[in-house]
GULO-473477 format. One line per field, with one value per residue: residue in one letter; x, z, y of N, C-alpha, C, O in turn. Coordinates in Angstrom, 2 decimals. Example, Ala and Ser with C-alpha at 12.3 -4.5 7.8 and 13.67 -1.06 7.14 Angstrom:
2
code: (a,s)
n_u: (13.19,12.85)
n_w: (7.80,7.08)
n_v: (-5.69,-2.25)
ca_u: (12.30,13.67)
ca_w: (7.80,7.14)
ca_v: (-4.50,-1.06)
c_u: (13.20,12.90)
c_w: (7.80,7.87)
c_v: (-3.30,0.03)
o_u: (14.24,13.41)
o_w: (8.46,8.04)
o_v: (-3.32,1.14)
//
This chain:
146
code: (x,x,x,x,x,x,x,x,x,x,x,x,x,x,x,x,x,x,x,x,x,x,x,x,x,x,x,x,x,x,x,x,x,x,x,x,x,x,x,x,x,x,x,x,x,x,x,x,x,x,x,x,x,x,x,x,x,x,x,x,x,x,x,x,x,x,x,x,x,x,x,x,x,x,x,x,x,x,x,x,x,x,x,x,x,x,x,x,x,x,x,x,x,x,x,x,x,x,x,x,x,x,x,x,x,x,x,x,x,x,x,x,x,x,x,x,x,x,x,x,x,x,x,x,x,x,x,x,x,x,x,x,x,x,x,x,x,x,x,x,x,x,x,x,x,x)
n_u: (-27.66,-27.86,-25.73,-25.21,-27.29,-25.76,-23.41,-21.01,-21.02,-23.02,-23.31,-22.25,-20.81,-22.80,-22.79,-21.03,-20.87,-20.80,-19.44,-16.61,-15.95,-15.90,-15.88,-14.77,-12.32,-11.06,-11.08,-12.44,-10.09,-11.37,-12.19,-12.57,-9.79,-10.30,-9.41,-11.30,-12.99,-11.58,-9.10,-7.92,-7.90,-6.15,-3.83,-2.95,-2.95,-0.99,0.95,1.76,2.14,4.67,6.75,7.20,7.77,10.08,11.75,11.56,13.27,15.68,15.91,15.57,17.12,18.72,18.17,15.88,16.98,18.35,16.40,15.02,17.19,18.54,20.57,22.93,22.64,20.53,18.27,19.05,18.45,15.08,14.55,15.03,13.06,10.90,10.76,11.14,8.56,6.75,7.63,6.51,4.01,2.96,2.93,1.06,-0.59,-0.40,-1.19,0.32,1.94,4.30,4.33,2.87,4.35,6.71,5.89,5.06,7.78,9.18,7.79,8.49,11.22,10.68,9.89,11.53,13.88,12.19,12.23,15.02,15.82,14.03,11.26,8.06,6.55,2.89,3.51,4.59,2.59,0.90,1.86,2.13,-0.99,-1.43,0.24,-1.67,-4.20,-3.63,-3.37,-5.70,-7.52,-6.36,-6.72,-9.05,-8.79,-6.74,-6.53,-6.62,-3.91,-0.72)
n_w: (32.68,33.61,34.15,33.78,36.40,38.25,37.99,39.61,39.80,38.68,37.08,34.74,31.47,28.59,25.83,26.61,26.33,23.97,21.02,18.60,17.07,13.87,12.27,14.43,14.93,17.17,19.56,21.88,24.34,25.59,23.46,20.47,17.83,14.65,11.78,9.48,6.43,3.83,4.25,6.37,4.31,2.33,3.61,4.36,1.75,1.25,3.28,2.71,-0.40,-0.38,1.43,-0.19,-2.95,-2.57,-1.91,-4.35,-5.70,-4.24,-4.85,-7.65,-8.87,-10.40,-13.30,-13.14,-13.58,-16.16,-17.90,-17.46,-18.58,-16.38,-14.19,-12.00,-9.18,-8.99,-8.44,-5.81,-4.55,-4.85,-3.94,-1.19,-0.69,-1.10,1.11,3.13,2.59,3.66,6.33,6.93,6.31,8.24,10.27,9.50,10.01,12.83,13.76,13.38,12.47,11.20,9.62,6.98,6.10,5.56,3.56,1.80,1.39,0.49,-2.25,-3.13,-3.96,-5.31,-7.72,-8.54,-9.37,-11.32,-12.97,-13.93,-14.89,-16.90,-17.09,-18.50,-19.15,-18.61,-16.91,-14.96,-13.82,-12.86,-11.16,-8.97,-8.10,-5.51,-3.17,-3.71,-3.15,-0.82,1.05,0.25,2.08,4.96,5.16,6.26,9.02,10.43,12.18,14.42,14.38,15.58)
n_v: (37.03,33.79,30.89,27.35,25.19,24.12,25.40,27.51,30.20,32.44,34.31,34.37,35.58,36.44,34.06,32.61,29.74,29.33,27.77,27.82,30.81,31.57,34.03,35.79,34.82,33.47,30.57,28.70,27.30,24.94,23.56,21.60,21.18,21.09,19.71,18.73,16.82,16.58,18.06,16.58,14.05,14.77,15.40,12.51,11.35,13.02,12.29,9.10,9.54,11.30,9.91,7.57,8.53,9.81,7.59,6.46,8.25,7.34,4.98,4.48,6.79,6.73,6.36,7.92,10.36,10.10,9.59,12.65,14.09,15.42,17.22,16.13,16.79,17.12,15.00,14.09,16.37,16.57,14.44,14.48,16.98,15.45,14.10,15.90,17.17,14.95,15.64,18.23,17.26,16.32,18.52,19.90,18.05,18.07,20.93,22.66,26.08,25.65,23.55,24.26,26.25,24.68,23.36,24.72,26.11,23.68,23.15,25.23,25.20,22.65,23.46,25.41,23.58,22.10,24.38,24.51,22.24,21.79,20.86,20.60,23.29,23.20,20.61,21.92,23.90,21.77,20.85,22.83,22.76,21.17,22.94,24.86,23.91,23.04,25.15,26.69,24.80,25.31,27.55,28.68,27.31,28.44,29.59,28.27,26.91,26.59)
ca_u: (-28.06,-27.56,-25.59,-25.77,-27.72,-24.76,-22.06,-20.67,-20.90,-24.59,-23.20,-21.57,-20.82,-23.06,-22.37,-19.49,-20.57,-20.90,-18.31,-16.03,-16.77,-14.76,-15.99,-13.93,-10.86,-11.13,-11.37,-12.01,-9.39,-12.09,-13.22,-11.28,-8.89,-11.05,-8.84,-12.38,-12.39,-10.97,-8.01,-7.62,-7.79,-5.08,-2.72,-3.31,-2.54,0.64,1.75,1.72,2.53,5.89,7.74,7.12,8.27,11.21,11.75,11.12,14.06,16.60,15.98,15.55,17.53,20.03,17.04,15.11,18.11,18.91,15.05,14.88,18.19,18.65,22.00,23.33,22.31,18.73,17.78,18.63,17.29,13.98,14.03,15.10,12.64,9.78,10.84,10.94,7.46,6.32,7.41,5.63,2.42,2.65,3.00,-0.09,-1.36,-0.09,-1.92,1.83,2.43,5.84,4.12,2.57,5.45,7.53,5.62,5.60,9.33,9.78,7.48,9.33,12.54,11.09,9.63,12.93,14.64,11.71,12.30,16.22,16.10,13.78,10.56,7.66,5.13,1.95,3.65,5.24,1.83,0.44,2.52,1.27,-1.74,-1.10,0.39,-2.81,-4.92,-3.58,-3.38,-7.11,-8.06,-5.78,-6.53,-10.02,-8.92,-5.05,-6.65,-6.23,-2.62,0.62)
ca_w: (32.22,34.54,33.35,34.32,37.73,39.09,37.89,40.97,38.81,38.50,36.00,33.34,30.73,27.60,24.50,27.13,25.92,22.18,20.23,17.92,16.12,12.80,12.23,15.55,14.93,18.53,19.75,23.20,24.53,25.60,21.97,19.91,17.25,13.79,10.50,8.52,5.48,2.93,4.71,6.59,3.30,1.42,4.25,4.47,0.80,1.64,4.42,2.08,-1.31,0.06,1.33,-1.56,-3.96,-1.81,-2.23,-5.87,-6.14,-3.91,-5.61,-9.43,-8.86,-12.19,-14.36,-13.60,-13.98,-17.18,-17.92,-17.60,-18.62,-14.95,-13.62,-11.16,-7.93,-8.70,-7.51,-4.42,-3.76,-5.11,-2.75,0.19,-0.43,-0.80,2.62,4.07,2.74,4.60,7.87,6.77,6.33,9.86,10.57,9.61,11.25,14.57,13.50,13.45,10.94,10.31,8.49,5.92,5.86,5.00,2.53,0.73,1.03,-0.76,-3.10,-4.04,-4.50,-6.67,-8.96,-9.06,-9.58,-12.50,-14.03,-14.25,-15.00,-18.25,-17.47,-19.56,-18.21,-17.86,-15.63,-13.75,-13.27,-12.00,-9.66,-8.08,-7.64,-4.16,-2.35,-3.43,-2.18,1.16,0.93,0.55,3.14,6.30,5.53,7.44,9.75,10.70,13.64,15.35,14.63,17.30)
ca_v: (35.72,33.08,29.63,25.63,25.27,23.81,26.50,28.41,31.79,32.53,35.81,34.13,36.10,35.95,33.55,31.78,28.29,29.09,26.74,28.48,31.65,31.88,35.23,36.43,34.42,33.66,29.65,28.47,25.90,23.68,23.66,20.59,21.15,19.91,19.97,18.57,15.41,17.31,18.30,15.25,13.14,15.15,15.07,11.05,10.84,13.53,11.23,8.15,9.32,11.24,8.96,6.88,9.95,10.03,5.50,6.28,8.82,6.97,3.47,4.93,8.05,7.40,6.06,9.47,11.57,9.75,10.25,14.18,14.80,15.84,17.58,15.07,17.14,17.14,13.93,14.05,17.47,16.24,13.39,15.58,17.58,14.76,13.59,17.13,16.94,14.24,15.99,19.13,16.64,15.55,19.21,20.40,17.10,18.76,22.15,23.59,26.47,25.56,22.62,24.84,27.02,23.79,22.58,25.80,26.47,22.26,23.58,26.48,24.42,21.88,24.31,26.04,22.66,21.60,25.18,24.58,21.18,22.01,20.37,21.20,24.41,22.49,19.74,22.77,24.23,20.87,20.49,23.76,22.44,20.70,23.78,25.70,22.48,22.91,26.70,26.98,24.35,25.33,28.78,28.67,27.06,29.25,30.51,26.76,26.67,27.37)
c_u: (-27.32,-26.63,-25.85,-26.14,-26.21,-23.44,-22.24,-20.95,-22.18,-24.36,-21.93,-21.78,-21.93,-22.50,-20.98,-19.63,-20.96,-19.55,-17.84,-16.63,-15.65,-14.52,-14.84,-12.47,-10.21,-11.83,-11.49,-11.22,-10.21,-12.13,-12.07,-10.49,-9.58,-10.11,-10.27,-11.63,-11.63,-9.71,-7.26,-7.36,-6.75,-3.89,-2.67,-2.72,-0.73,1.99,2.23,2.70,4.15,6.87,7.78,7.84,9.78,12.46,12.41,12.83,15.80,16.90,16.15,15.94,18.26,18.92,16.08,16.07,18.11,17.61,14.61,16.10,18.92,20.33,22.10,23.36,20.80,17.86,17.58,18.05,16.06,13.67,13.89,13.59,10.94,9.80,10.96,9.16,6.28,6.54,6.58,4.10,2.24,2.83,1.93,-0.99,-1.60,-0.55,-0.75,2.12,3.37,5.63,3.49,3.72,6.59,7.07,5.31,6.85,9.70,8.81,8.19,10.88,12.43,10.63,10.64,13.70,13.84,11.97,13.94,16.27,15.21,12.12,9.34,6.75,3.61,2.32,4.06,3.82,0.80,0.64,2.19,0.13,-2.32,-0.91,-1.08,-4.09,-5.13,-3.97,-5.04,-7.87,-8.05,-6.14,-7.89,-9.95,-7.38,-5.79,-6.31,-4.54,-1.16,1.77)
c_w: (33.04,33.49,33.77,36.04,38.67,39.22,39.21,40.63,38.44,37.46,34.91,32.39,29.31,26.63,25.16,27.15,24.66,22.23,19.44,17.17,14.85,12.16,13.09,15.46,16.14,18.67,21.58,23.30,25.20,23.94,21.27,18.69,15.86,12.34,9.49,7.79,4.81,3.22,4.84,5.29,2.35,2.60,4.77,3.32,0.76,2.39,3.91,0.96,-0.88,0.34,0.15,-2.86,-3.22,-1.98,-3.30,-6.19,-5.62,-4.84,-6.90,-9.89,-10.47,-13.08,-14.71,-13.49,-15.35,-18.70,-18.35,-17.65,-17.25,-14.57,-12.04,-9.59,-7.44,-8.28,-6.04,-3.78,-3.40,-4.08,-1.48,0.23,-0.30,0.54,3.65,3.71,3.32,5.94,8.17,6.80,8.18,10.85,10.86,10.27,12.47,14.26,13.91,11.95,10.39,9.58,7.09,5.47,4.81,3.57,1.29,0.06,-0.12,-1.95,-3.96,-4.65,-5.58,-7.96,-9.17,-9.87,-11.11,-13.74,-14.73,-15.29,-16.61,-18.05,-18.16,-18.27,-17.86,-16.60,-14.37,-12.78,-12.55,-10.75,-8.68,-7.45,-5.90,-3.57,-2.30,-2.68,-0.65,1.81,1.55,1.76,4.02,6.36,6.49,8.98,10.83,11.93,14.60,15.39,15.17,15.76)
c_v: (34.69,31.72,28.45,26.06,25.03,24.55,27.62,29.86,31.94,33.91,35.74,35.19,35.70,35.51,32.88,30.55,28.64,28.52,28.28,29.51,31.96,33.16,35.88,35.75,33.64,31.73,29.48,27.18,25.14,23.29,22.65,21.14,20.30,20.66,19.43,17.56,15.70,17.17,17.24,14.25,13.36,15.31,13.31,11.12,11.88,12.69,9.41,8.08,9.80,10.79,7.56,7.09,9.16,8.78,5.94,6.88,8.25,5.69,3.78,5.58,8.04,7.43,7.50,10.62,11.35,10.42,11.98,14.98,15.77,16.53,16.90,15.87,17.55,16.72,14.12,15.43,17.71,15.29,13.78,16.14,16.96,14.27,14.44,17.07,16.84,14.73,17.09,18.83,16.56,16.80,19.86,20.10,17.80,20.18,22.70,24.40,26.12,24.56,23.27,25.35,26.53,23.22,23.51,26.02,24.62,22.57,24.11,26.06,23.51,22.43,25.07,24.63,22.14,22.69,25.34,23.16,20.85,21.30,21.32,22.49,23.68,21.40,21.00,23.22,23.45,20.55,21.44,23.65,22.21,21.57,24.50,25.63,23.17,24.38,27.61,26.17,24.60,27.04,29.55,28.25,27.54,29.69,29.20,26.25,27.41,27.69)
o_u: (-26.09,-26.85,-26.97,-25.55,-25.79,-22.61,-23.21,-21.09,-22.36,-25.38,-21.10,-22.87,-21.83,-21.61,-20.00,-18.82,-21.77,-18.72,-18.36,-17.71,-14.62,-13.46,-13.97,-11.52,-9.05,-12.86,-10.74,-11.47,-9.49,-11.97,-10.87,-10.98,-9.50,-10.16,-10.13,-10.45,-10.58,-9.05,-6.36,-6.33,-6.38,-2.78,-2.16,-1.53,0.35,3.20,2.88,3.64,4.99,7.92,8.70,8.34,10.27,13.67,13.64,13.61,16.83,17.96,17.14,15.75,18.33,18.68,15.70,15.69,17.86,17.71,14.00,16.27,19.73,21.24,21.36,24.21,20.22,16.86,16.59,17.36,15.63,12.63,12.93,12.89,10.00,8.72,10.92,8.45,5.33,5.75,5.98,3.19,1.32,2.91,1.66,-1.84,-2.67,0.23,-0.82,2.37,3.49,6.51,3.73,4.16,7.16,7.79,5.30,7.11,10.32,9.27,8.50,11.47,13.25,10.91,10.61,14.05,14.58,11.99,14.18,16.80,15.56,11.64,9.51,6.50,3.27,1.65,3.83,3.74,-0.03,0.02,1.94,-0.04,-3.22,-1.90,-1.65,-4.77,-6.01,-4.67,-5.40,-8.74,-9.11,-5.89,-7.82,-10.69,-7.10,-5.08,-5.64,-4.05,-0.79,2.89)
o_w: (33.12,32.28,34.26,36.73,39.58,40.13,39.62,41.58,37.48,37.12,34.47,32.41,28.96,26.18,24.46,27.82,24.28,23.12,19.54,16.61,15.07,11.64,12.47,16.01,16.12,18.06,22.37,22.62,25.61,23.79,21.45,18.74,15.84,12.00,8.40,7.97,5.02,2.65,4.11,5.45,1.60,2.05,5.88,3.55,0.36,2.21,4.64,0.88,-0.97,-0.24,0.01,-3.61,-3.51,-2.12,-3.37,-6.80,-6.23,-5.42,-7.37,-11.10,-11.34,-13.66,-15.78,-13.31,-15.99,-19.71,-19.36,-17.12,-17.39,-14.96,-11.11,-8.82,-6.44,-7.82,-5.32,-2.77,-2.48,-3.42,-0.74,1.17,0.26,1.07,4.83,4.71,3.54,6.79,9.24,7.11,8.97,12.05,11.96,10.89,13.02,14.96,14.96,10.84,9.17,8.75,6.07,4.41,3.88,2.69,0.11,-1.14,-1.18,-2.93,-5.10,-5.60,-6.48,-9.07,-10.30,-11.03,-12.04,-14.94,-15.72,-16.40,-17.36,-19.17,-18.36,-17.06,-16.68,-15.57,-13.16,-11.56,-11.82,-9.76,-7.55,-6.38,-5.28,-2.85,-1.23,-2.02,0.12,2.79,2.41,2.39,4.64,7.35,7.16,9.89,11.86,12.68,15.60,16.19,15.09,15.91)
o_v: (34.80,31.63,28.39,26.89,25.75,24.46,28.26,30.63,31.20,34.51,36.54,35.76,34.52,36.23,32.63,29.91,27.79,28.67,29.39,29.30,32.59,33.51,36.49,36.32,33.23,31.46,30.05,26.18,24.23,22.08,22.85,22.26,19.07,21.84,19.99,17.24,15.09,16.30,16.84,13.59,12.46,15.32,13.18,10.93,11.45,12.54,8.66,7.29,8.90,11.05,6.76,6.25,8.07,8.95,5.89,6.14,8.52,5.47,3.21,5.70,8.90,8.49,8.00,11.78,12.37,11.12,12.35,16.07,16.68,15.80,17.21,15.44,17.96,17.27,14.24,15.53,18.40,15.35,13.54,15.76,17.54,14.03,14.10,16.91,17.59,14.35,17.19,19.60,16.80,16.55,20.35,20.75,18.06,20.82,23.33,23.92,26.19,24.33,22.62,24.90,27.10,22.74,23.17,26.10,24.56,21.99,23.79,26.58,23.33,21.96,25.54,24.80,21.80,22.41,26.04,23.21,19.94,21.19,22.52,22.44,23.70,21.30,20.92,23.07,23.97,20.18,21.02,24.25,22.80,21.66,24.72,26.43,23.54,24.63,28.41,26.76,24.49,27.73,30.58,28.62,26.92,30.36,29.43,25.45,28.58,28.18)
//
């Protein structure tokens, strides 16, 4: 099968301008880099609300200690870990696993930190939500990321 008139290679391989096959796992580096709305729109509201979280806990830190009966090293772990977050958002941005990775591991800390710290089981299991979010979105598309 021959390809473009003008290609020097008159015995291109077949199916060597198909776009991505997700089946095969397999991308060509011509081929762009598409995270989709979904994705895109929950790492936009990641990249926003985070450092915000993060504001919230430096500026209000005694008030929400005082709040959730908190042990006075909780705060700032919580904030840490909203502002590790945010670098984990801008991770995924860059189709870098270590941004999933990250935003698992601050996961897993503040659900350790909400299960010490006493909060109730439905908020705990809300908060799960988000990792699973991302979990299910990036996971079609893990073959695009270094």
């Amino acid at each position: 099968m021959a390809s473009e008139p003008n290609d020097p290679n008159p015995y291109a391989a077949p199916n060597a301008d198909r776009a991505h096959d997700p089946s095969r796992g397999a991308r060509s580096p011509d081929t762009p880099k598409q995270r989709g709305g979904c994705l895109t729109a929950l790492l936009v509201l990641m990249m926003i609300a985070n450092p915000l979280v993060g504001l919230m806990y430096l500026v209000n830190g005694d008030a929400i200690q005082r709040a959730i009966h908190a042990p006075g090293w909780a705060i700032p772990v919580l904030g840490g870990a909203s502002l590790l977050n945010f670098a984990s958002a801008v991770g995924v941005w860059r189709f870098k696993k270590w941004g999933v990775y990250g935003f698992l591991a601050m996961s897993a800390v503040a659900l350790t930190v909400n299960l010490i710290v006493g909060i109730a089981p439905l908020q705990i299991m809300i908060g799960l939500i988000g990792p699973a979010i991302l979990v299910a979105l990036v996971r079609p598309l893990w073959s695009q990321f270094d």
